[in-house]
N, C-alpha and C positions, 0 to 999 in steps of 0.2 A: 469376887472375881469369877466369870462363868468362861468355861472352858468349850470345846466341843471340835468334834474329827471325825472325819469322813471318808472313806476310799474311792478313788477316783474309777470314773464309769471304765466296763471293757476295754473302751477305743484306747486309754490314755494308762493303763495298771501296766505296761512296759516300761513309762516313763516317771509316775508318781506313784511312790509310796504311800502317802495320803496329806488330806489337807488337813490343815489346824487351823481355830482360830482363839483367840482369848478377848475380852472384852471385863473392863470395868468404869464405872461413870465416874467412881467415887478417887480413883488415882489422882496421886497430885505429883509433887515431887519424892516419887518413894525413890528407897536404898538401890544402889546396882544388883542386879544379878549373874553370876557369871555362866558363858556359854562356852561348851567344851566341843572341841574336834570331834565329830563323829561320823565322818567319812560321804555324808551326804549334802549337796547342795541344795537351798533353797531360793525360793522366790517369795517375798514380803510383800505385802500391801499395808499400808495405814490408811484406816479409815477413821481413825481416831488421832491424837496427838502423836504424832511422830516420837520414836521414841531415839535416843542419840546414843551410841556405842565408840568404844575406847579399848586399844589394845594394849598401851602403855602410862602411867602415869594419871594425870587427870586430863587430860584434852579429846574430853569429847566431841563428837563430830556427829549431825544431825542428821538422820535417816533421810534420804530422798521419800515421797513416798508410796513411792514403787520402786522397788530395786531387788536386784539377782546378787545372794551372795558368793563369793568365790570361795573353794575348798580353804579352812582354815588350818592349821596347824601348833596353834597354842589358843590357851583362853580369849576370850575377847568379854567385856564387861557393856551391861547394856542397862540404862535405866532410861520410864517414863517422866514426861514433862508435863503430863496432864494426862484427862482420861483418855484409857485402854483403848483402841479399838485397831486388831490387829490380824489379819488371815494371813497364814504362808502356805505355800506348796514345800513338801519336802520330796525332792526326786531321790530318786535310788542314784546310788553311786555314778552309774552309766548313763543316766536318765534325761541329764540337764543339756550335755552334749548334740543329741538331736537336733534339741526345738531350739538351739541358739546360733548352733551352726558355726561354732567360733569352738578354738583350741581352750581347753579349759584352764590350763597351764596358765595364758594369756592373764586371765582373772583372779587367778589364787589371793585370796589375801586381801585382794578388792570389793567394796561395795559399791556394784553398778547400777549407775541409774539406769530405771527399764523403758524410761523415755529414749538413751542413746539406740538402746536394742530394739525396739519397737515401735518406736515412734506415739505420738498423740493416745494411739489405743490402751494403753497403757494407763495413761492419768482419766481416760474416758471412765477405763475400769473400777476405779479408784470412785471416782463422781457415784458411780452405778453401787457400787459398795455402799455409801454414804446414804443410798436412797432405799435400800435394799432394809427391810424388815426381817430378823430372825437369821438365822443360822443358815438353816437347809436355805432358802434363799441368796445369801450369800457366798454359800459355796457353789450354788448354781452359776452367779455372775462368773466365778475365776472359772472355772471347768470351761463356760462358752467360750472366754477370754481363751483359752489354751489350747479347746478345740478349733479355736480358729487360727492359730498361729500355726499346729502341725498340718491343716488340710490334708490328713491323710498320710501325709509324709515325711515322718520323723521316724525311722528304722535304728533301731541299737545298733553299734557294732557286735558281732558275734563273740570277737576275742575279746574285747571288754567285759561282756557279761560273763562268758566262762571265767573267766581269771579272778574276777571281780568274787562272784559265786562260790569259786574255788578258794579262796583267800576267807572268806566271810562262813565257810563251813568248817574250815579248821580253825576258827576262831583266830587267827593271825601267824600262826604256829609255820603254816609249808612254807619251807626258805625258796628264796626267789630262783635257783637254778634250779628248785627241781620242780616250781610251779612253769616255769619258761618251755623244761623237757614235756610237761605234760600238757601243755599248749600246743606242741612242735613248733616253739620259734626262740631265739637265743634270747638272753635277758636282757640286753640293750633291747631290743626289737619290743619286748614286753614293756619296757621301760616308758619307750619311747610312745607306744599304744596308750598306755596308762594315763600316761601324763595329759596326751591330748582332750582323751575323751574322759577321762575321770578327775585331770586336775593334780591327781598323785603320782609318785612312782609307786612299786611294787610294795618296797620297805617301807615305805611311811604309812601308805594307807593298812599295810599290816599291824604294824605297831597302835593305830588308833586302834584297829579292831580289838585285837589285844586289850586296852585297856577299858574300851567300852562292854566287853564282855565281861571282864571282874567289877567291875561297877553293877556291872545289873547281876551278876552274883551277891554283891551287899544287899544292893537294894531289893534285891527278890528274896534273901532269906537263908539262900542254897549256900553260901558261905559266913559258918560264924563270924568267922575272923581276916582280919586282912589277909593276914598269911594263908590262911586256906582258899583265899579270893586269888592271892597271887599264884597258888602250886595249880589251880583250876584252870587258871587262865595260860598256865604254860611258861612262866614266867622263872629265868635261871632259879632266883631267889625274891626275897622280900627285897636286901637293894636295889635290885634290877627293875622293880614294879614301884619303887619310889621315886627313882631315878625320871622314867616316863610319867608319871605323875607327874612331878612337877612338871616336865616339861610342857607335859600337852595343859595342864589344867592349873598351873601357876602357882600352886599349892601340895605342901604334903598332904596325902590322904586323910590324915586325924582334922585336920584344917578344915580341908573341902568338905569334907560330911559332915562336919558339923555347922555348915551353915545353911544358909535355905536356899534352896532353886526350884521355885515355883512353877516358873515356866517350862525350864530346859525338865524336870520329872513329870512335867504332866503330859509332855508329849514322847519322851524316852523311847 
């Protein structure tokens, strides 16, 4: 399996955190792997075998292949159906909001096809993937792809990114009335901001951050043990960091880390 990632040019680093892409020829029907909330939307392309994802149960549902996914809030399980070949943009929190022009709240939870949102350019994209040699090449195609959909004109909101920023440097810790006062605006009002352009409220996109930061505490080294993952990350106690565990990622912690996620650590 060969991996590779790229930072999006000057024009577009307000709105993309960076591109991925993975590719293998040798995939067939491998095992799921599961994908955890972590506060940022992305935009998919298969230029390979569509891959099909499942929030519940077994009933998978088959990847468009181009589609925008909407903020998640628990695991979601995703496996190949053939070989690899897969680019996504991952936007910053605030990022997606821009270039899509639509409430993000709208989409949470949803995988949209990026034919509805863009029409024809989108599967053109995809075509252009498919003919596209090498890596740096096919991060070229999405990059044009996405410089031509902002023309210039895709502006952050300001209070989204503060708050956004703000929330993401305390590691999820500022409670939401006294991130609201250091906004100057009340917590409904924050609330109400959040949701549109980011898809979350205050609390919830706290809380992933929270546990996305004890996770790369494990996984970086900086915490032996759970429980020193959980006091790091600010968390009451160990029940209170098991508790979000499950929630976001459908398993207790000894669970999740002991299985493999290939994809979801190699772009972390």
């Amino acid at each position: 399996m060969r991996f590779g990632q790229r930072k999006p040019c000057r024009a577009l680093q307000h709105l993309v955190k960076f591109y991925w892409m993975v590719e293998d020829a040798t995939a067939g029907d491998a095992a799921a792997e599961v994908v955890i909330p972590d506060g940022c939307m992305e935009m998919i392309f298969h230029f390979g075998t569509p891959f099909s994802s499942d929030v519940h149960g077994d009933n998978y549902a088959v990847h468009p292949r181009a589609f925008v996914g909407g903020q998640i809030t628990q695991s979601i399980r995703i496996r190949p159906a053939g070989p690899i070949g897969m680019l996504g943009v991952r936007f910053h929190p605030f990022g997606a909001q821009p270039l899509l022009k639509i409430a993000m709240e709208e989409i949470a939870g949803e995988t949209v096809d990026a034919t509805d949102l863009f029409g024809a350019s989108a599967l053109h994209t995809v075509e252009r993937l498919m003919e596209a040699d090498g890596v740096e090449p096919r991060f070229d195609v999405v990059e044009s792809f996405l410089l031509r959909l902002t023309c210039g004109e895709a502006a952050v909101d300001p209070l989204a990114r503060s708050s956004i920023e703000a929330l993401t440097m305390s590691h999820g810790s500022i409670p939401v009335h006294r991130l609201a006062a250091q906004m100057h605006v009340s917590p409904r009002h924050l609330n109400k901001m959040l949701r549109r352009h980011v898809g979350l409220g205050a609390k919830s996109f706290a809380r992933i951050v929270r546990l996305q930061f004890a996770l790369a505490s494990i996984r970086g080294g900086s915490a032996s043990t759970l429980t020193d993952a959980a006091c790091a990350a600010g968390y009451f106690d160990q029940a209170h960091f098991i508790r979000d565990f499950r929630v976001f990622c459908g398993a207790n912690p000894r669970a999740y880390l002991g299985e493999r996620h290939a994809l979801a650590e190699a772009f972390a």
